[in-house]
Backbone as ProteinMPNN parsed JSONL, in Angstrom:
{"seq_chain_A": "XXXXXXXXXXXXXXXXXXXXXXXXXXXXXXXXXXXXXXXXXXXXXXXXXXXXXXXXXXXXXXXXXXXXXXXXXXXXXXXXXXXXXXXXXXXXXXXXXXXXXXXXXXX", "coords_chain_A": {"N_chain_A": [[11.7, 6.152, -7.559], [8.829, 4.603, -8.64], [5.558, 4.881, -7.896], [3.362, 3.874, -9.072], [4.944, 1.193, -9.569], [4.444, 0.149, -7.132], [2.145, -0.638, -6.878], [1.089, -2.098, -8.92], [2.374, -4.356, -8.606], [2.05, -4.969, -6.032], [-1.231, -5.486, -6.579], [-0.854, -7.375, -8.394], [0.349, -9.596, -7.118], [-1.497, -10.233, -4.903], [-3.301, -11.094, -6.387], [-3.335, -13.893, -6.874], [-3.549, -14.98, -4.132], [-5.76, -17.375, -2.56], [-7.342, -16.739, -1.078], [-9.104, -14.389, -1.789], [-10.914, -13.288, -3.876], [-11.529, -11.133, -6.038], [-10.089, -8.294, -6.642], [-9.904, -4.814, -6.347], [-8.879, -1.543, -7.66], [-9.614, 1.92, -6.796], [-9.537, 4.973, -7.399], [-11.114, 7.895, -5.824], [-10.95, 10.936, -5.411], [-8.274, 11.753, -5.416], [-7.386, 9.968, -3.655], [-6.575, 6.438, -2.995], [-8.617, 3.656, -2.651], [-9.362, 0.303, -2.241], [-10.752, -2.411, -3.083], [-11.985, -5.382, -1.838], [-12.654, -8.474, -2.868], [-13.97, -11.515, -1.127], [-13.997, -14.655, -0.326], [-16.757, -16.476, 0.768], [-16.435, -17.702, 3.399], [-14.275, -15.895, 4.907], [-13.06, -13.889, 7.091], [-13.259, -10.336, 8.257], [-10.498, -10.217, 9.727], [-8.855, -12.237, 8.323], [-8.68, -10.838, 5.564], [-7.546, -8.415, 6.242], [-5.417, -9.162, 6.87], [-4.426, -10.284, 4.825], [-4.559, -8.169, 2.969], [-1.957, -6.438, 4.392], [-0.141, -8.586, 4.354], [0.898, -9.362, 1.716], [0.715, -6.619, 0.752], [3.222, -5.778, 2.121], [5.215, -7.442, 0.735], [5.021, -6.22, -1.069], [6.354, -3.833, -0.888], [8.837, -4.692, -0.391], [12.358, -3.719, 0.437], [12.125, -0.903, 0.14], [11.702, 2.359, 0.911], [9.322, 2.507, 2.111], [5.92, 3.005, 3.508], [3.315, 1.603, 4.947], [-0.554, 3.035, 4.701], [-3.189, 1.656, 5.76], [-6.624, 1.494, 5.796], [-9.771, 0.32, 7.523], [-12.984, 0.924, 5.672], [-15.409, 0.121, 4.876], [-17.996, -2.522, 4.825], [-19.642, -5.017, 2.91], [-21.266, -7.706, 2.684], [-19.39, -10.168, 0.833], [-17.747, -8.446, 0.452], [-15.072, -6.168, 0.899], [-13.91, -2.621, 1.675], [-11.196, -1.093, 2.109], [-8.954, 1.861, 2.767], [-6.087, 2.741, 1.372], [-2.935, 3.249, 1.268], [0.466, 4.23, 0.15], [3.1, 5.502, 1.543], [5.823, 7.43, 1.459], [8.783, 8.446, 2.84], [8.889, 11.829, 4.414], [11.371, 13.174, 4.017], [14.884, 14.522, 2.426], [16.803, 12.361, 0.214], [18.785, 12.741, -1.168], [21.521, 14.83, -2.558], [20.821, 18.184, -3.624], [22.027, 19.905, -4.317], [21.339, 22.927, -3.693], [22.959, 23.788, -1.677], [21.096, 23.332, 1.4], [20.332, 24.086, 4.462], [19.495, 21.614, 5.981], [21.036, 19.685, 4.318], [20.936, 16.359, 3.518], [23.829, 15.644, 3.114], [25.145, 16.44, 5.348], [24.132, 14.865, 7.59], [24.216, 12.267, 9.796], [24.664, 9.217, 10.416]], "CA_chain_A": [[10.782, 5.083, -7.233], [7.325, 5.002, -8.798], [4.633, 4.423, -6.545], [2.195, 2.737, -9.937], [5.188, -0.026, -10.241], [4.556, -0.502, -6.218], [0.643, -0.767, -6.632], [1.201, -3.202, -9.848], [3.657, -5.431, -8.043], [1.294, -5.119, -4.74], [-1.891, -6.193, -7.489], [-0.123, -8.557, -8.809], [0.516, -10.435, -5.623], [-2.931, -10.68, -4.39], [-4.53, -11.575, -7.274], [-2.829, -15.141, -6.556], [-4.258, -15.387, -2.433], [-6.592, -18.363, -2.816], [-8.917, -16.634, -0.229], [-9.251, -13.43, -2.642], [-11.997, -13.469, -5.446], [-10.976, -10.253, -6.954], [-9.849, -7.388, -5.95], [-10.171, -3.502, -7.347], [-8.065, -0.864, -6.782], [-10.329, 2.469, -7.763], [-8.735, 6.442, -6.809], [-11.587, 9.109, -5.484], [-11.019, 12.734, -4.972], [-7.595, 11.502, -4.944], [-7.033, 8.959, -2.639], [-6.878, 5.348, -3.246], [-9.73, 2.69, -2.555], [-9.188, -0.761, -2.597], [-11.994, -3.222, -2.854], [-11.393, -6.792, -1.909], [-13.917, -9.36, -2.743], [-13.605, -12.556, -0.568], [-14.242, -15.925, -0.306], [-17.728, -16.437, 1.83], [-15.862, -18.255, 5.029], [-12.85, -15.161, 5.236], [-13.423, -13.025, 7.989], [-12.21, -9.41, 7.954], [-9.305, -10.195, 10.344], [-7.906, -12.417, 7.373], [-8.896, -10.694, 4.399], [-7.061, -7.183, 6.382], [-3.778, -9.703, 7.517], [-3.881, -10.547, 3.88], [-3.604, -6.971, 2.469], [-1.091, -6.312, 4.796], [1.336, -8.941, 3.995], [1.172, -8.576, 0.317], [1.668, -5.141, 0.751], [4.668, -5.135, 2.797], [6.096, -7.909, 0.07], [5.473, -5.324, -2.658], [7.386, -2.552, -0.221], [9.839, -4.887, 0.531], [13.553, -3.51, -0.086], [12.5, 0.216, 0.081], [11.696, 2.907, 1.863], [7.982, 3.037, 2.224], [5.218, 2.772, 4.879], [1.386, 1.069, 4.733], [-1.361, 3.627, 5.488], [-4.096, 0.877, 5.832], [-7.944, 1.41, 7.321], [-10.875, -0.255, 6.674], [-14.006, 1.96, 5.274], [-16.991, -0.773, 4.873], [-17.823, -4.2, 3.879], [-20.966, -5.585, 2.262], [-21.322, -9.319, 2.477], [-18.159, -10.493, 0.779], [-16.641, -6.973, -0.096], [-14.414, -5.352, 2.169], [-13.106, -1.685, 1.354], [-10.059, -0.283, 2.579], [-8.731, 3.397, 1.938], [-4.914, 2.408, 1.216], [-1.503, 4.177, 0.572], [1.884, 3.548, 0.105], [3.752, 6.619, 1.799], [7.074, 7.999, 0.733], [9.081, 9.272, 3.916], [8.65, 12.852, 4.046], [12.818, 13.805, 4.012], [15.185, 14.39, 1.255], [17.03, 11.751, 0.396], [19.558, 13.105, -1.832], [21.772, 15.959, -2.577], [20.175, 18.859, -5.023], [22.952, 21.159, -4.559], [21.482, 23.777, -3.649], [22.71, 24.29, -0.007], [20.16, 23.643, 1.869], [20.609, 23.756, 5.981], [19.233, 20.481, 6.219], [21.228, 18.206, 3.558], [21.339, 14.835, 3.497], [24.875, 15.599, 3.276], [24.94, 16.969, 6.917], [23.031, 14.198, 8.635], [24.701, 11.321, 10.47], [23.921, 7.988, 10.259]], "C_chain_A": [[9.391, 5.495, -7.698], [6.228, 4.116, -8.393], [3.335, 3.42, -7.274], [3.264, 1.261, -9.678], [5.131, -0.548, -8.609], [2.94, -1.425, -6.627], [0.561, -1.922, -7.728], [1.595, -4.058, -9.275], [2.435, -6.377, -6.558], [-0.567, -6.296, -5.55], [-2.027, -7.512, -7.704], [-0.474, -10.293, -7.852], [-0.849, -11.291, -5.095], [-3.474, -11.06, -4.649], [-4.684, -13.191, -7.149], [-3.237, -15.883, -5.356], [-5.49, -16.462, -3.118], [-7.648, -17.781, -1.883], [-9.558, -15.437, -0.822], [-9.712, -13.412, -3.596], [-11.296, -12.511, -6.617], [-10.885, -9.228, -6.007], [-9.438, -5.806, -7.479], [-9.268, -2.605, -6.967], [-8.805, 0.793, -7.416], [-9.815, 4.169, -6.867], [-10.354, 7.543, -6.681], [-11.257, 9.873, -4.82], [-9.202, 12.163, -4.678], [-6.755, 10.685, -3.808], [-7.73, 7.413, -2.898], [-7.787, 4.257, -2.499], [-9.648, 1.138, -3.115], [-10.464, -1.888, -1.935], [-11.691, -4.71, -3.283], [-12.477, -7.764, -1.93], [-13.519, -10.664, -2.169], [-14.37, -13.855, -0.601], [-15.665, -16.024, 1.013], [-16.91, -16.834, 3.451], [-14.685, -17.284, 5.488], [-13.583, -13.997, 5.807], [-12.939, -11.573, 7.418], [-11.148, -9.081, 8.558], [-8.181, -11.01, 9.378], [-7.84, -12.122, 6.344], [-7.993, -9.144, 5.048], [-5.496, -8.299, 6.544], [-3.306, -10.164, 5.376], [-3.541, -9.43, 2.236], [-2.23, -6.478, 2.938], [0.051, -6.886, 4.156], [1.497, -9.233, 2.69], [1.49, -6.934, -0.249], [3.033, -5.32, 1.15], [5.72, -6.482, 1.742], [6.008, -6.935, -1.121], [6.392, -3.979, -2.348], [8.787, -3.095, 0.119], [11.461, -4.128, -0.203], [13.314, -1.815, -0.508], [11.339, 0.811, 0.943], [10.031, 3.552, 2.071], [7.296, 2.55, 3.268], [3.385, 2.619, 4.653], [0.914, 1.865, 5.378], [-2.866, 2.354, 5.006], [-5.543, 0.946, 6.667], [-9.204, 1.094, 6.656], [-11.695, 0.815, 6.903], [-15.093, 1.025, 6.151], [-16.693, -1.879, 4.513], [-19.382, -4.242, 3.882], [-20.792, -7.38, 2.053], [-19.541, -9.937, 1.883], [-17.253, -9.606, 0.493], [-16.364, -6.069, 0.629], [-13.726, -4.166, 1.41], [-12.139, -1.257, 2.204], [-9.212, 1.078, 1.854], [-7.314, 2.966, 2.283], [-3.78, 3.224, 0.902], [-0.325, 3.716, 1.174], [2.576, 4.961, 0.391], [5.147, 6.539, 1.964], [7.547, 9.124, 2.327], [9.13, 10.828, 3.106], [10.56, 13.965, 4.573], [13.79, 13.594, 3.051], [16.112, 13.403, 1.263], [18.712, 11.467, -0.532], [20.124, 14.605, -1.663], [21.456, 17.267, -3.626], [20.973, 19.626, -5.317], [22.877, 22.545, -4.559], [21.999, 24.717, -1.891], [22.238, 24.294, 0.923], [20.924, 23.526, 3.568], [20.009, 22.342, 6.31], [19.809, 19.127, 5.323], [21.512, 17.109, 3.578], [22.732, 14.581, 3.302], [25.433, 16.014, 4.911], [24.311, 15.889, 7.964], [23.634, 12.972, 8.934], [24.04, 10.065, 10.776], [23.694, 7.397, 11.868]], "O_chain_A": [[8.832, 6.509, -7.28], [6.096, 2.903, -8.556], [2.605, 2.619, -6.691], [2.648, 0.201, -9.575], [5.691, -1.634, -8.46], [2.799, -2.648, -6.617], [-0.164, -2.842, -7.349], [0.843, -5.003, -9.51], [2.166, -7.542, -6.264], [-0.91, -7.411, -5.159], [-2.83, -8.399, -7.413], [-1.093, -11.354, -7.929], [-1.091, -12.49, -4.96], [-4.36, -11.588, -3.976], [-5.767, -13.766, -7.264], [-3.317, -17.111, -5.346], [-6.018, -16.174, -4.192], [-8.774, -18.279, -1.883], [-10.711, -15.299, -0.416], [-8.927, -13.533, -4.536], [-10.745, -12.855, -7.663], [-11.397, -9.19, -4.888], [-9.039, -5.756, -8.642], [-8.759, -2.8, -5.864], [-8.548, 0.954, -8.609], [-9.846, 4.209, -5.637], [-10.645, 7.977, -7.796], [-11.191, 9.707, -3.602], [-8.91, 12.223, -3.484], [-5.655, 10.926, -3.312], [-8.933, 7.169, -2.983], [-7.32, 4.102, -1.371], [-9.855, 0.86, -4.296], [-10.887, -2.069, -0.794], [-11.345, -5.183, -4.365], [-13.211, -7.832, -0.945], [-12.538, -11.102, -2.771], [-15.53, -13.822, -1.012], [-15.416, -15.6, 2.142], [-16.967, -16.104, 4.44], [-14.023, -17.712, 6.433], [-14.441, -13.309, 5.255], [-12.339, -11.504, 6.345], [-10.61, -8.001, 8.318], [-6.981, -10.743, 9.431], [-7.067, -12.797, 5.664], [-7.664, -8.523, 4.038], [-4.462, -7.76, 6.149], [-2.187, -10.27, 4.875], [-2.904, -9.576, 1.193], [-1.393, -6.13, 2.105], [0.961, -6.278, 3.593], [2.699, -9.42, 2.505], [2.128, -6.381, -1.145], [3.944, -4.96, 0.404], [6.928, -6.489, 1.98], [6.854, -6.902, -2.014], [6.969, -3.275, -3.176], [9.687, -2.455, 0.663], [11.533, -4.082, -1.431], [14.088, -1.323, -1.328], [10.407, 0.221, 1.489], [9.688, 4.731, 2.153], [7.838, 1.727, 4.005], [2.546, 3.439, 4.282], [1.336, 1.997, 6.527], [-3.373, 2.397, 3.885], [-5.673, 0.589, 7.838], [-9.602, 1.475, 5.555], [-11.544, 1.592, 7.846], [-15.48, 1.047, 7.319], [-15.644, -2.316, 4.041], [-20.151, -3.66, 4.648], [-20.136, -7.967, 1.193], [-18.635, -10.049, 2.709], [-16.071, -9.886, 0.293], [-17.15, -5.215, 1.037], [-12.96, -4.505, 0.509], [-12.591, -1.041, 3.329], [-8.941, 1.201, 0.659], [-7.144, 2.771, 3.486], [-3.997, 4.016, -0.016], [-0.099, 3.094, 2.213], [2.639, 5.67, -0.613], [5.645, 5.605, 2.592], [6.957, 10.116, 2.756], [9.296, 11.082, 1.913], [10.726, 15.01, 5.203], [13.768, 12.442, 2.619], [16.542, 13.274, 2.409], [19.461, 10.49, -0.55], [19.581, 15.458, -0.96], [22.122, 17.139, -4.654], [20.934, 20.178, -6.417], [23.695, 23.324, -5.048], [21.59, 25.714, -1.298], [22.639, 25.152, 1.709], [21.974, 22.907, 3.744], [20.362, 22.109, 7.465], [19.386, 17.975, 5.419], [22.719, 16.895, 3.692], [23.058, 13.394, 3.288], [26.466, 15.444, 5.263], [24.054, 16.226, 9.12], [23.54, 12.329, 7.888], [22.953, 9.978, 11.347], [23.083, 6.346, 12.059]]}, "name": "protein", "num_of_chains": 1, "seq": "XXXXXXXXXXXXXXXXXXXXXXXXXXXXXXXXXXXXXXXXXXXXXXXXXXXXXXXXXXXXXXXXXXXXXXXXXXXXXXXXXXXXXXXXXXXXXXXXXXXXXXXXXXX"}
């Protein structure tokens, strides 16, 4: 799974919201920054409900999880520090034995 064709897909999506001017998506020090420019009358309770559920349609059908929190906003530009997290357990078998394999683990 690669986490650019979530953030394209997720992009994508939003660019289409009629209450969404534009929107940026810009990476410092490693960690992603998403800058949403809005429509003057869109609060930031629907400009955050409307990252959300374009996110969770670009996650839908696998195994990921929204880290979502707003930074700042400036008049119509709301930032949020964003990520798309990748459970942290293996999910396959590598073969090398391990005491924990996903072959060992019960549904």
């Amino acid at each position: 799974m690669d986490l650019n064709d979530i953030w394209e897909d997720f992009l994508n999506r939003i660019t289409l919201d009629p209450a969404i001017i534009f929107i940026e998506k810009k990476l410092m020090a490693g960690i992603p920054f998403v800058y949403v420019n809005v429509l003057p009358h869109v609060s930031l309770d629907e400009s955050t409900d409307a990252v959300k559920k374009h996110a969770v349609k670009a996650m839908k059908g696998k195994r990921l999880t929204l880290n979502l929190h707003f930074v700042r906003s400036e008049e119509n530009l709301y930032v949020y520090r964003m990520r798309f997290l990748v459970p942290q357990e293996k999910m396959f078998c590598c073969g090398n034995l391990c005491f924990d394999c996903i072959r060992f683990k019960e549904n």
